[in-house]
Structure formats: C-alpha cells, structure tokens
C-alpha positions as CSV (number, residue, x, y, z in Angstrom):
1,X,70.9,-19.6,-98.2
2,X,67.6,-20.7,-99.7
3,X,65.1,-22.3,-98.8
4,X,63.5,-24.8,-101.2
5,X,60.2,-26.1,-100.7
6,X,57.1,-27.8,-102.7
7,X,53.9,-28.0,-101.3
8,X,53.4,-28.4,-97.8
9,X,57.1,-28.4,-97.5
10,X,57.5,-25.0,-95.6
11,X,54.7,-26.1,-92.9
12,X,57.8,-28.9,-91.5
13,X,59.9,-26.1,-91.2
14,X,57.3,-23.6,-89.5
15,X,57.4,-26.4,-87.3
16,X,60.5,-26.8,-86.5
17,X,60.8,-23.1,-85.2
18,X,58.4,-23.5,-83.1
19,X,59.4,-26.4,-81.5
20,X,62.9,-24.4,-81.1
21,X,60.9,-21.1,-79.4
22,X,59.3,-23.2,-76.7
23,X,62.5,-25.0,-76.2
24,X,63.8,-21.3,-75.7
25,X,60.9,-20.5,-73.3
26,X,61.6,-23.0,-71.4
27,X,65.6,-23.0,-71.9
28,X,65.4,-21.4,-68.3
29,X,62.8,-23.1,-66.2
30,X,64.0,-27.0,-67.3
31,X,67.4,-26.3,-68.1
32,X,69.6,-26.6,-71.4
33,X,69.7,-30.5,-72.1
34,X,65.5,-31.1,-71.2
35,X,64.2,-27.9,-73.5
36,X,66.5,-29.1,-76.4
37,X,64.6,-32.9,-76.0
38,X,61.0,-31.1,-75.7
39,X,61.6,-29.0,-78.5
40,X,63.0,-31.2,-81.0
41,X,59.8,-34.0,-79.6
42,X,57.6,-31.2,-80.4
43,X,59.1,-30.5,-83.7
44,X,59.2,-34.2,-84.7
45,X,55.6,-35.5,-83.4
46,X,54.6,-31.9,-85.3
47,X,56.0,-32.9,-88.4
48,X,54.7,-37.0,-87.7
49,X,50.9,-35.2,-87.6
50,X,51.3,-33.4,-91.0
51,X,52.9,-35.9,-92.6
52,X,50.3,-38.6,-91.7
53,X,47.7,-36.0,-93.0
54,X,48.9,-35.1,-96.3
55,X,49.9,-38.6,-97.3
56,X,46.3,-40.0,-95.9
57,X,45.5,-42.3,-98.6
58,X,42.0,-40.6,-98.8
59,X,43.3,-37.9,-99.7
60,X,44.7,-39.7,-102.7
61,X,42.8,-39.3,-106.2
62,X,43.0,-41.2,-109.2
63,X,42.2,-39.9,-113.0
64,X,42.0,-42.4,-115.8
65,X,42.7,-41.5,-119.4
66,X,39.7,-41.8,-121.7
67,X,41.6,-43.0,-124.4
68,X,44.3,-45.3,-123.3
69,X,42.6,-46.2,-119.6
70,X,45.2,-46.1,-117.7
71,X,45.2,-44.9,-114.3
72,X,47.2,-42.3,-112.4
73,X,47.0,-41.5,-108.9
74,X,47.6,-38.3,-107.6
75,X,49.7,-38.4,-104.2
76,X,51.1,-35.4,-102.2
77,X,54.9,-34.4,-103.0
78,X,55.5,-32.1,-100.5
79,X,59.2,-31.4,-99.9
80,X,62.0,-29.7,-97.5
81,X,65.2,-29.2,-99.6
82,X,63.8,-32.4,-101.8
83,X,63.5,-34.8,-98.8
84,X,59.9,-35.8,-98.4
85,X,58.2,-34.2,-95.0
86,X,57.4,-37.9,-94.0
87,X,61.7,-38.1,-93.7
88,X,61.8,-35.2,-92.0
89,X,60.4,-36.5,-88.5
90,X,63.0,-39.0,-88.6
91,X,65.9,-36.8,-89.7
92,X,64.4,-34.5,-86.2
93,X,64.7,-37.3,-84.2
94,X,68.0,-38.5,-85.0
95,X,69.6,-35.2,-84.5
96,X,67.6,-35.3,-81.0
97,X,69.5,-38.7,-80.1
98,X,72.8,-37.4,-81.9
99,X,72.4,-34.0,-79.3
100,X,71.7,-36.1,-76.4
101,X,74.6,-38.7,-76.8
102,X,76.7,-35.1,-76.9
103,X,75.8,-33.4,-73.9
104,X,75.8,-37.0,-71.9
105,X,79.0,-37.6,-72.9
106,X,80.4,-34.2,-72.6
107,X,79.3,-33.9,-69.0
C-alpha cells in the first residue's frame, strides 16, 4: 500500500500515530474503550491545529499578471490520499463516534 500525500499531507498522518501510541501507553492504565477516545481526540484536535494553520488566510498570497491583470491566489493544497487535511479531522472524529457506538453496544 502507498501512501499518497501533497504538501503538508504526511504531517495529519504523523499525527495520527501519535495519537494511536499514547492511546497504547495508556491502553493499560485507562482501559481499552477511554485510550481509543483520547487517542483519536488527540489525533483529531492535532489535525484541527494544522489544518487551521496552513489554510490561515494570511498565509494566502496573491500574484497578478502584468499583462492580462488578473489575479490568482495561492492557497495551500495539502492532501492525505486526495482528501484535504481540513477533512481529515472530521473523517477522525467520525470513526471515533462510529468505535464508540461499537464497543457500547457490544458490551
């Protein structure tokens, strides 16, 4: 499998393993259900930081062409297997509600 990233793309899922290696850390001390929640909340509010900081409209620049004057504005495109970093964080937290639903039902 490969991964396929552009930009910032491979910081979201950096992330993401770390969020799942304090979840293991703590797997024992909290139990299975609580390290799963923390480390897929750290993962997504992770994510929600970068996000907010690549796609800070300060960070934005726009060029215009001498001859035809029209503008273009450069915005950050950074991707995780083509979905946007911004979607990510919400992608995270779905699958944190989808897990939970799971192991309340299942117990």
């Amino acid at each position: 499998m490969f991964i396929i990233w552009s930009g910032w793309g491979i910081c979201t899922l950096a992330i993401g393993f770390l969020g799942a290696f304090i979840a293991a850390l703590l797997g024992r001390a909290l139990g299975f259900p609580a390290a799963i929640a923390i480390g897929f909340g750290i993962a997504a509010l992770g994510n929600y930081f970068l996000a907010r900081w690549r796609n800070d409209p300060s960070r934005q620049r726009e060029l215009v062409d001498p001859q035809s004057g029209e503008t273009v504005v450069l915005k950050d495109r950074s991707t995780l297997f083509f979905i946007p970093i911004a979607a990510w964080t919400y992608i995270v937290l779905a699958l944190l509600v989808v897990m939970e639903v799971m192991m309340l039902l299942g117990s």
